[in-house]
N, C-alpha and C positions, 0 to 999 in steps of 0.2 A: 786519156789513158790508153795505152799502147792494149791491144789484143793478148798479148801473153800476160799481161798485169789483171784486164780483167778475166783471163780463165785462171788464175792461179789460185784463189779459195776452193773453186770447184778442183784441183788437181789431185786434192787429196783425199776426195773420196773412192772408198774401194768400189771396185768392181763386183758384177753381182758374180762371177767367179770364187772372186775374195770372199766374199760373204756368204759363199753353201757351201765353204771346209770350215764354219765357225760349228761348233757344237750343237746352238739352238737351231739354225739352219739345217743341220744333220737330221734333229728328233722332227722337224717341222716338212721334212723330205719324206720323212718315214710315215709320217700319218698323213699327210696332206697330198702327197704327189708332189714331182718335179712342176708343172705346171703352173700349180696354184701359187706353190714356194716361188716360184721364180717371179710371178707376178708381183707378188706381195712386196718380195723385197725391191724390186724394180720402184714401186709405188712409195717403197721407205725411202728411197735414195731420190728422188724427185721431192718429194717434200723437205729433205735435206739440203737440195739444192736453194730451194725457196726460204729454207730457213738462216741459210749462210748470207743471200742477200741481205739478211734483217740484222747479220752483226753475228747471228750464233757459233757458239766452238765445234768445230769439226767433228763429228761422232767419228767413234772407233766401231770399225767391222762390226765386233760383237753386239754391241748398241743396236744396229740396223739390222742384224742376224733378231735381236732379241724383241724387237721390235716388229719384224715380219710376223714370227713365231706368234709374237701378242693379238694381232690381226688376225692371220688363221682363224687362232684358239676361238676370236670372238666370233668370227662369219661363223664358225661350224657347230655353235653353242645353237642348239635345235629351237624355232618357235615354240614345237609344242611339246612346254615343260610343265612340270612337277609345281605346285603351289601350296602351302597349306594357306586354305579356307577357314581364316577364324573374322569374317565377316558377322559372323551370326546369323546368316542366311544357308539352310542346309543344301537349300536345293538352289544352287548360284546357278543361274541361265551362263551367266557372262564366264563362268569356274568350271562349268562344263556337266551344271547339274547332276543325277545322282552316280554315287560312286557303285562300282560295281562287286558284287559277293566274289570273296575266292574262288568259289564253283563256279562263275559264271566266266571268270579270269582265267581258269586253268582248259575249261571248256574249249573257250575261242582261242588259246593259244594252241591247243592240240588241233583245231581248226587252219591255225596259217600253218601250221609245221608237216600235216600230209595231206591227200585225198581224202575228199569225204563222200559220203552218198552223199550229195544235196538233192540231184534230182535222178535219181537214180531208185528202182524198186530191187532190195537185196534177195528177196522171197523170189520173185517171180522172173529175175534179171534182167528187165525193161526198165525202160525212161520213167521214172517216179516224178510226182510235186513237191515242189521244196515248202509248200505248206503246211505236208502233214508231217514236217519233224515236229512243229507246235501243233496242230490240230486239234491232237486229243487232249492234250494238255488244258489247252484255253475252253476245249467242249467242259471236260470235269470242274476248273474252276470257274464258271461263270455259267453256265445252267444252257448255255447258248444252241442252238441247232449245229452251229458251224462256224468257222471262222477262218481269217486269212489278216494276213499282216504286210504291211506297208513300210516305207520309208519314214514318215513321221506322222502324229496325228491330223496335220492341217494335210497332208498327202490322203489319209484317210477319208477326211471329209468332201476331201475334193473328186475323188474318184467314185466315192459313194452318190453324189449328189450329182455326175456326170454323167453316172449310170442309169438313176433313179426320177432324176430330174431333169435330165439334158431337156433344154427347147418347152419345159412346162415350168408352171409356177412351183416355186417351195415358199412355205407359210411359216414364216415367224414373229415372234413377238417382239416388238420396238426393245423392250429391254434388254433382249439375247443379240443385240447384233455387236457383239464385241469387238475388240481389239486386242488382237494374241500377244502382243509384245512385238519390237522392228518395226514398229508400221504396218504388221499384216491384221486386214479387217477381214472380221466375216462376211461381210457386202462383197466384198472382192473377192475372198475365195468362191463364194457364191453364183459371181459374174463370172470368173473365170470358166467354173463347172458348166455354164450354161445355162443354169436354171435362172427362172424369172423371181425376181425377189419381190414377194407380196407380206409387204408390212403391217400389221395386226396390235390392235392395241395402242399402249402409249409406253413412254419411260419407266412409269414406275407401277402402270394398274393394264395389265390384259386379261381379261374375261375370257371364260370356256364361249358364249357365244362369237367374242371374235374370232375364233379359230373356223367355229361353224358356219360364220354368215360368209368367212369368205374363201369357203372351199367349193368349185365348180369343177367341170367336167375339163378343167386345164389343168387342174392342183397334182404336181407329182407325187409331193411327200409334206408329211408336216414335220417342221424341224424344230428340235428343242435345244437350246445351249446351256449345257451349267456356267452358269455364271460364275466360275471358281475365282476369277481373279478381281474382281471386289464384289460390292455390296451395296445395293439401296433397301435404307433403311424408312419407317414410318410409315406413308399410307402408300400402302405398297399392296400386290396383287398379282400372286401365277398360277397358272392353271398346275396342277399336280401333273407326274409323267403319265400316272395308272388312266387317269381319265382322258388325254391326249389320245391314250390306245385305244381305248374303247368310241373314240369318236373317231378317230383314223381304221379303225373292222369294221363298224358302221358302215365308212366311205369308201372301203376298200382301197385305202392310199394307206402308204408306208410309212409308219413314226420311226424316223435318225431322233435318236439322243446322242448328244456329242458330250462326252464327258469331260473333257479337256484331259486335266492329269489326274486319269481315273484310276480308281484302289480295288485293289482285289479281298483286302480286310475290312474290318470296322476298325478305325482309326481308335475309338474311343477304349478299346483293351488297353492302349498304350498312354490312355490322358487327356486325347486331343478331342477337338471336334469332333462329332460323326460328318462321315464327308462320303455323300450316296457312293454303293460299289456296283460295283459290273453287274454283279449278280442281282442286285436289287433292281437294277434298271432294266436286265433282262425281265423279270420274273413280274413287273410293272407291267410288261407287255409290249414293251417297245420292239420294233420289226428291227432295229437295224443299234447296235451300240458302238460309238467309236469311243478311242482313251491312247493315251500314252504311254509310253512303257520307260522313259526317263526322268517320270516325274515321282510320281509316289509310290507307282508299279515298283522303283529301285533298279530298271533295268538299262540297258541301251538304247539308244534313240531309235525307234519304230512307232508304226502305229498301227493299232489292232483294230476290227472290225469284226464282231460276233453278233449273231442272229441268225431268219428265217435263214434257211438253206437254199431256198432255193434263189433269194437276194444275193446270197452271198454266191453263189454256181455265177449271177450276172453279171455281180461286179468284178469275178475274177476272169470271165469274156472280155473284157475292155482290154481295149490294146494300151489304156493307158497302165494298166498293171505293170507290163513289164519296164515301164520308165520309172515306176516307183517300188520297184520290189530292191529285198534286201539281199548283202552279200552275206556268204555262209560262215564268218566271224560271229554277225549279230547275232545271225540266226542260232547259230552252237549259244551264244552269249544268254541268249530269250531261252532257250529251251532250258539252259541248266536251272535259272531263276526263278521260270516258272513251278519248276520242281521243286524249289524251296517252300512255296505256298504249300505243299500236302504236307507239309509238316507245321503247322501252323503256330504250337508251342515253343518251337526254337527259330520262330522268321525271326526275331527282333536280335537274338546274338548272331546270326547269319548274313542279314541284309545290312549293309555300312547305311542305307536311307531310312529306318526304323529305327535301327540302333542305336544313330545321331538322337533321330525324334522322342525316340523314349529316355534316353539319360536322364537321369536325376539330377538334378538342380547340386544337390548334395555333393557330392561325385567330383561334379564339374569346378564346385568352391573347391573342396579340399586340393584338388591338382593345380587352383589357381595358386594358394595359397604354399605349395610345396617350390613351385615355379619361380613365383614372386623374389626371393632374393637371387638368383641366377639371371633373370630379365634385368634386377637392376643393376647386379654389377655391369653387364654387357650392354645399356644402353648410359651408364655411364654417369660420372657428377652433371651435377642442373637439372637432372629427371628424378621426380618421383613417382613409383609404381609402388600401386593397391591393387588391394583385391575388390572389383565393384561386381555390382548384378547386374546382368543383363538380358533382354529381351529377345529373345532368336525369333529366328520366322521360319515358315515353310520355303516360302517361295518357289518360284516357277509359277505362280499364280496361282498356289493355292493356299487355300483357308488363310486370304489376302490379312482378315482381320483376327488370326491365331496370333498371339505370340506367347512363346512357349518360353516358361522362368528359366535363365542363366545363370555365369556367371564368366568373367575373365580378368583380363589385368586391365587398368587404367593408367597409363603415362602420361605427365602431364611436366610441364614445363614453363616458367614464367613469362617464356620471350613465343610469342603465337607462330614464329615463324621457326621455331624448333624440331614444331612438332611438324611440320610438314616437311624438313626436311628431316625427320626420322623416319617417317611414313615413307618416302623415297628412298631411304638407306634398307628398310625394311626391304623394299620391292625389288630392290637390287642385290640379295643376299643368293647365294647360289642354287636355292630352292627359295622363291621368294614370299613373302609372308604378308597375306592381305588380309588388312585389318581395316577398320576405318575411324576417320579422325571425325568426334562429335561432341559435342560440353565441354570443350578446351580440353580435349585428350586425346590421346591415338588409343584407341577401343579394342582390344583383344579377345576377342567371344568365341573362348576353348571349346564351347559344344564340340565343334568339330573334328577335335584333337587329340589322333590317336596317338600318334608318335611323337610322344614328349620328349626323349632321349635325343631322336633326331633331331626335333625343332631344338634343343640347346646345342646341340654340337653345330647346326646350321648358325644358331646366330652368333656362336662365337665368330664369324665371318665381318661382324659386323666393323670393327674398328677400321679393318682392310677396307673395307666398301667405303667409308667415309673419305678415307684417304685417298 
């Protein structure tokens, strides 16, 4: 084949000139920049080429204009998107655990938008601590001497036991040496902090003497774990935290309770478990409390640390503080939230993580049941959707063995491989919708489901997605 025979398919493709006077090119210059525009289409017209060797018909300009433009649209569709949570898990680790109160929303946005005191004193016009925007807040509800707040709870733990226990043993009980979720263990965080890890007891029975026979003049602290993320059941055995305390003032060593995803309520006004809170762990007499503030607390990921004062003056000495201290988003985020708690009659309309918890069962059928025909028109002939119950959970690891009465839609479909590719159409809709497939069904658990209006106008998307 002579040289101008073979360039003559490729002849007639335009120029990327040609292709940024096409229209979508135009809109695609205007959001994206000449750079990126020009890239892209460059990238349409090369794959053009390789498709004309395969026999394809010559695209026109506009095609390759409309084509760039599609590319853009999808690089610049952001990771971190919008999902509705009808898992039936309220507090999804992987979903971004608990949602945040308006107040706490309007807070940290007035936070990015000017200056703030973070560490600034406004009284006396010196250098302030960015702790005591919470300070007193976390002193009133939790009984504590003092308090300072961290990056996340396992940041807590780790700086407390770094402080407290660097280079000395910390004593705990075979059954508290858990595993927080990702693969992080408590033996690790523990190793990390420094301290010697002196194991007491067995799996499922530790005695108040074990704690006692193996505390010597090496022992920094005794440590307690709630075990919030499961349970052993039957002949089982732990020392209570109150008497922990009183055998660590004995010793003059420091009781840490690490609460995991600790509550500043009694859970049980709203239904649920009682699941020990800050204040009772305080008031137990533990030296040193940590808890989380994205778990049940309802807040932003931090982690809190309340107790004696003058533990907490040590541990906020450590230079690892300022590796693990928060930006002044969270922190506006934490203060508004906490403020929620003095008003303790209206937390549960206030907090999106209560709110979830406490819904009625009731509530949640009848919205399934309003829903239910608008689900099926839009997922379509071969599916049919009911209204079933459902079992929600806490999650984030706690109260492992709650599950709190539901209710959502059940989709179901004759061919098993339907439903997984609904569950994928589902996850691809332009706010995407996680459900999960379990009993030959894709599982829809509305617990979580404030914006019913949106979720139908969102899944009217759905045809387009299949396509």
């Amino acid at each position: 084949m002579a040289p101008d025979q073979h360039k003559a398919p490729f002849r007639g493709l335009p120029s990327v000139d040609r292709v940024l006077h096409e229209s979508a090119a135009a809109a695609a210059l205007d959001r994206h920049g000449r750079p990126a525009t020009v890239a892209a289409i460059r990238d349409c017209l090369s794959e053009a080429r390789d498709a004309l060797r395969s026999g394809a018909a010559l695209p026109e300009p506009d095609e390759i204009a409309e084509a760039a433009a599609a590319r853009l649209a999808e690089q610049a569709r952001p990771h971190v998107r919008p999902v509705f949570n009808l898992t039936g898990t309220v507090l999804h680790t992987n979903l971004g655990r608990a949602l945040l109160a308006e107040a706490a929303i309007k807070a940290a946005t007035a936070a990015m938008r000017s200056a703030i005191a973070l560490e600034y004193d406004l009284a006396g016009g010196k250098r302030g601590e960015r702790d005591s925007l919470v300070r007193g807040l976390l002193r009133e509800l939790t009984g504590a001497e003092d308090a300072t707040v961290v990056n996340n709870n396992a940041g807590a733990v780790l700086i407390t036991l770094a402080t407290l226990a660097g280079g000395r043993g910390a004593i705990i009980s075979r059954g508290e040496l858990i595993e927080i979720g990702g693969a992080f263990r408590m033996p690790d965080i523990m190793a990390r902090a420094g301290a010697r890890i002196h194991e007491v007891g067995t799996t499922n029975r530790t005695h108040f003497r074990d704690y006692a026979g193996a505390m010597d003049d090496d022992t920094g602290v005794l440590l307690k774990v709630h075990t919030s993320n499961y349970r052993i059941e039957g002949f089982t055995a732990e020392v209570p935290a109150a008497e922990l305390a009183g055998l660590a003032r004995d010793r003059g060593v420091p009781l840490v309770n690490d609460l995991g995803s600790g509550t500043l309520v009694d859970l049980t006004r709203y239904g649920l478990t009682h699941e020990p809170t800050v204040a009772e762990a305080v008031a137990e007499g533990a030296d040193i409390v940590t808890f989380s503030g994205d778990k049940l607390l309802g807040g932003p990921q931090a982690g809190f640390i309340v107790g004696r004062a003058d533990l907490i003056a040590r541990i906020n000495r450590n230079p690892m503080k300022r590796a693990l201290r928060i930006d002044k988003i969270r922190l506006a985020a934490i203060e508004a939230t906490l403020r929620l708690y003095r008003d303790p009659d209206r937390l549960a309309d206030r907090l999106p993580t209560l709110r979830h918890l406490a819904r009625p069962k009731a509530e949640i059928a009848a919205l399934a049941e309003r829903l239910r025909p608008a689900v099926a028109d839009a997922v379509g002939p071969g599916f049919t959707v009911s209204v079933a119950d459902c079992a929600s959970q806490i999650g984030s690891g706690a109260l492992p063995q709650e599950a709190v009465q539901s209710a959502g839609l059940a989709i179901r479909h004759p061919a098993g491989q339907a439903l997984a590719a609904l569950a994928a159409a589902l996850r691809a809709l332009p706010v995407p919708v996680i459900g999960r497939v379990a009993e030959g069904a894709v599982i829809l658990d509305l617990r979580c489901l404030d914006d019913a209006a949106g979720f139908l106008r969102n899944l009217a998307a759905l045809d387009g997605v299949r396509r």
